[in-house]
N, C-alpha and C positions, 0 to 999 in steps of 0.2 A: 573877709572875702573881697577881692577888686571890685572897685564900680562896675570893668565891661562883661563882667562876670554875670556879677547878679542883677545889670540891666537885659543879658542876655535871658538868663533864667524867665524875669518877669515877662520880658516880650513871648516866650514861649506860653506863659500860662495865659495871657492874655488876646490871645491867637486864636480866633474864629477857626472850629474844624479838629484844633491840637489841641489833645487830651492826653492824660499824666500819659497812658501807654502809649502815644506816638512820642511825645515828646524823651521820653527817655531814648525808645529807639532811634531816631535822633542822636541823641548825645551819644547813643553809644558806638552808630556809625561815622560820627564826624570826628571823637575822639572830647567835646568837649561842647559846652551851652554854646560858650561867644565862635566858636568854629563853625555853625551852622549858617551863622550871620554872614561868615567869609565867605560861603559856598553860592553856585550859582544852584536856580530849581535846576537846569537838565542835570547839572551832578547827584542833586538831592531827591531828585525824582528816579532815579539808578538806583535807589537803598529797598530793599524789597518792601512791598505794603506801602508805598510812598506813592503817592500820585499828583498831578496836577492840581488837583480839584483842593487836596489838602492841602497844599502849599499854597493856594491862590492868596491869603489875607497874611502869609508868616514875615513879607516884606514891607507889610502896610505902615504908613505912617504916621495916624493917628493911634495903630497900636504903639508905635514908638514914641510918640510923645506920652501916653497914659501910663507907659513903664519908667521914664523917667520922672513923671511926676513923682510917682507911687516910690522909686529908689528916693528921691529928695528929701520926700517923709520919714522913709525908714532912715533915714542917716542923720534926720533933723532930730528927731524924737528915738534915736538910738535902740529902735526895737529889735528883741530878740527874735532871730529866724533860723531856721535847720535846712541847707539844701540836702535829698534824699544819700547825697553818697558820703556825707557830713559824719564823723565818729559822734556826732551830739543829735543826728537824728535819731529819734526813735526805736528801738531795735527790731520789734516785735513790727511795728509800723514799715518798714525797709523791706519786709517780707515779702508786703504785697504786692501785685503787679501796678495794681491801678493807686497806688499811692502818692499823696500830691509831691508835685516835685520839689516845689518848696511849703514848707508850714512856720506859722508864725507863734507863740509864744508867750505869756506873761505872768509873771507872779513867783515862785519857789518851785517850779516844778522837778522833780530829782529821779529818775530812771532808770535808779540801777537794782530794784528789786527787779527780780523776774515775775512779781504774783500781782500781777495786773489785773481788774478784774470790771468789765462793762457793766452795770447794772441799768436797767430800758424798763420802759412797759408804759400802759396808757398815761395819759396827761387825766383823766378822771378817775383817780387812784381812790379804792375803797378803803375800808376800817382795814378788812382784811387784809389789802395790801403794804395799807402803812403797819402795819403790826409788826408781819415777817419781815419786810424791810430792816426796820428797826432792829427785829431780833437777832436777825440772818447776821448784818452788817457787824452788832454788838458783840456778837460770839468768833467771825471770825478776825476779830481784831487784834487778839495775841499772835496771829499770821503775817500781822503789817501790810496787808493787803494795799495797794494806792486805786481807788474807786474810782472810775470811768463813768461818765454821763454827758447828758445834753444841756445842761441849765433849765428845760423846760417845765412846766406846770406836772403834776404829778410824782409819777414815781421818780425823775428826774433828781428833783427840787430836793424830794426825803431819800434818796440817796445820796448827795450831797452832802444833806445837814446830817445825818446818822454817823458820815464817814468824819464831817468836823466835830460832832460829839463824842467818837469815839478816838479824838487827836488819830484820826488815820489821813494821810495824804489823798487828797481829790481833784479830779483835774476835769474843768468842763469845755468839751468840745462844741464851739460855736459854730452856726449856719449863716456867719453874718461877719464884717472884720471887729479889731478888737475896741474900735472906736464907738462901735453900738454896743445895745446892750438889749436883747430880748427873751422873755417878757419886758415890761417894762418896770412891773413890778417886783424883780427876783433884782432890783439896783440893791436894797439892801445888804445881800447876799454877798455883794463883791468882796467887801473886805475878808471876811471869813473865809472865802475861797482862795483869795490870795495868798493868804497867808497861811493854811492851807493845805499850799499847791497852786493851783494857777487855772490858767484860760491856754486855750489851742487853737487855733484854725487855719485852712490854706486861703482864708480870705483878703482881701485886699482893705485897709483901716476904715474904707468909706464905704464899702459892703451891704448892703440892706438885707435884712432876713427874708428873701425872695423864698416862695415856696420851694423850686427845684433844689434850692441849697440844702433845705431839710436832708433829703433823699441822700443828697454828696456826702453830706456832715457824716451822716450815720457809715460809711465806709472807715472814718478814723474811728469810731467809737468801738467798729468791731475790732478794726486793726492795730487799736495801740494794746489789745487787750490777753492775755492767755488766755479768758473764757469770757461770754457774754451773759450776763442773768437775765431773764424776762421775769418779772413777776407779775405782771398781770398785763390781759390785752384782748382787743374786742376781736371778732374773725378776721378782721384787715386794719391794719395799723404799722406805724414805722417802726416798733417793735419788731416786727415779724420780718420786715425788712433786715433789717440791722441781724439777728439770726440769720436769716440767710445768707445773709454777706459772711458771718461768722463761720457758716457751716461750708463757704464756698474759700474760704482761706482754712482750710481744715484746723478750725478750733472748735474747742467743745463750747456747746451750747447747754443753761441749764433752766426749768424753765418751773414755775410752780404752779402745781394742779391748783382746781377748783371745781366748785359743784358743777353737777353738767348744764347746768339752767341758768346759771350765774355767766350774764352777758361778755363781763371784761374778764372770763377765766376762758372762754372758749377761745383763745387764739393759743394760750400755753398747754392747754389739753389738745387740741388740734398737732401742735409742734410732738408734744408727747406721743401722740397716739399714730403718727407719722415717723416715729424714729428719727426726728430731727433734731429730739433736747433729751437731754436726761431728767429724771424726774427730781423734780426737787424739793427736798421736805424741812434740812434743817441742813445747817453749814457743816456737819462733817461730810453729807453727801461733795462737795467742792473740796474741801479736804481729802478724801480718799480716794477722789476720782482723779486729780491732780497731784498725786501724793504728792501733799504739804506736810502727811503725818510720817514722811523716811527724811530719816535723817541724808544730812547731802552730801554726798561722800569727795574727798579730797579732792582738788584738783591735781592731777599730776600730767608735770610736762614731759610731753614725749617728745625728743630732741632731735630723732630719727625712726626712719620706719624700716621694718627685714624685707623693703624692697625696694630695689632700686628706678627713685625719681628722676627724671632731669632736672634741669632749675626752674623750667616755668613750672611743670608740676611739682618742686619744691613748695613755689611761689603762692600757688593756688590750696595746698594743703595748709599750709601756716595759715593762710588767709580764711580758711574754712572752719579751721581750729581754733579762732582767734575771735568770728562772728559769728558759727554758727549758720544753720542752712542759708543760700542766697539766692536771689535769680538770678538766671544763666547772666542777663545784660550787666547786672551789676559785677559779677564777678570780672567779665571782659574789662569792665572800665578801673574798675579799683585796682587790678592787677598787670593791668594795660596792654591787653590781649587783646588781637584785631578777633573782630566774632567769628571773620572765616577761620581761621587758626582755633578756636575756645572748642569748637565741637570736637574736631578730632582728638585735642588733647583729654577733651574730657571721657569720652568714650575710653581711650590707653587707660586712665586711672581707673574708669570704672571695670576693665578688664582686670587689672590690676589690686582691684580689689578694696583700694582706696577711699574711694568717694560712689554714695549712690544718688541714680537722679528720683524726684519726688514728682508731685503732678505741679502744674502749674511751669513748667521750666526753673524747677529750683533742684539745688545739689547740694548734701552736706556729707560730711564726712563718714 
């Protein structure tokens, strides 16, 4: 990627007010990161949802010194990073609206299964939770599953170490850059994960495990994931966060009972008894509800369709066929479709029979 590229990017994430979902809308009206920099605010204040008030710090110049610092790093120290419209970003992660726009990287981490799988729940994990951990993880491991978590104390930690016990890939989502490291006590752990699999975060390398980051973190944890596990958790906890986020990117949630008196099982009985998770008792329930147990039937390339496209909707179908559901902004940018133009055409294809739209402004074939 050029430097005025992804000093454009950084200045974005670094921008008091701009957050993943303005800042993409942004890109997607200017055409490009370092394009927003070229614009004046009264152009930029013209893009709908845009206002003064957002834009007051996007021109500031100590956020431009803090982003070239931070690019000098990355290119010093040659870290891996994905910006969101990247073929190496994330797939399942690209889905979501509020996904960072850039994420950073370290270790073996490889993405091309599709059975992704979050595993959460309290940081005061019981007998019973490390048990079925253990069991859960152990059984679904002729699956290849790549295990999702936070690094933290708890269920965290032993879904982690279950998923390096059972040689399955693990990948932990940091609330901090990849220069720290918290706990301070889970440092031993590095290598094992690395190797592995790896470390994640949209953090910047100097990053401090600030409490709000927690909250942010747990957005990758649902979203790089096909399904979220809780196994254990008290009535309020960032378990139950991280579900919700899962259940608000419509993925399945699964969640493990416990006795009704048993303190860290009333957040997964609560989720249960809400219709929020499915109940979980043993890894074929994830298997059957995901059919991991059907076999996967061929790809075949359709070359053309019994209707007739024009080129952009050529454009947009290959492109749909090729990644898979996307939101509406991403589809405009990757296939370089002004947005006033993307609705109309998209509507014709969805007459057409083509493509349908999803909630969230996502479309797939």
């Amino acid at each position: 990627m050029k430097q005025e590229k992804l000093l454009a990017i950084l200045r974005l994430q670094a921008t008091k007010n701009i957050g993943d979902v303005l800042a993409k809308k942004l890109i997607s009206a200017t055409g490009s990161p370092e394009q927003i920099f070229k614009e004046s605010i009264t152009s930029l204040t013209k893009i709908p949802g845009i206002g003064t008030h957002t834009l007051q710090h996007l021109f500031d110049e100590n956020t431009y010194k803090k982003a070239a610092t931070e690019l000098q790093f990355i290119e010093d120290n040659n870290y891996q990073y994905a910006y969101f419209l990247d073929s190496d970003y994330p797939k399942n992660l690209k889905q979501c609206l509020d996904a960072p726009i850039l994420i950073f990287s370290d270790g073996n981490i490889n993405l091309t299964t599709p059975r992704i799988l979050s595993v959460v729940g309290t940081r005061t994990i019981t007998n019973y939770g490390k048990d079925f951990c253990n069991q859960l993880i152990e059984e679904l491991a002729p699956y290849n599953p790549i295990i999702v978590s936070g690094f933290a104390y708890g269920v965290d930690i032993y879904a982690h170490k279950a998923a390096i016990k059972n040689k399955l890939q693990t990948i932990a989502v940091l609330a901090h850059g990849l220069e720290e490291i918290y706990p301070k006590t889970h440092k031993k752990y590095i290598h094992e994960v690395m190797s592995n699999g790896g470390f994640m975060t949209e953090f910047w390398h100097h990053e401090q495990p600030m409490r709000e980051n927690f909250l942010k973190r747990n957005r990758i944890v649902a979203g790089l994931s096909q399904a979220t596990i809780v196994i254990e958790s008290a009535e309020k906890g960032g378990s139950l966060v991280t579900a919700d986020i899962a259940n608000s990117y419509n993925r399945d949630v699964f969640a493990l009972a416990g006795r009704a008196n048993d303190i860290y099982s009333t957040g997964c009985n609560n989720l249960i008894k809400n219709n929020a998770a499915h109940l979980l008792s043993s890894a074929n329930d994830i298997v059957h509800m995901l059919n991991w147990d059907i076999p996967q039937p061929a790809v075949v390339k359709q070359t053309a369709l019994f209707v007739d496209l024009d080129e952009q909707e050529q454009n947009i179908y290959n492109y749909l066929v090729k990644n898979g559901k996307q939101l509406f902004d991403v589809i405009a940018l990757e296939c370089t479709i002004p947005v006033y133009q993307l609705s109309s055409i998209l509507i014709q294809m969805e007459l057409k029979g083509v493509i349908k739209p999803l909630p969230g402004k996502m479309f797939e074939v």
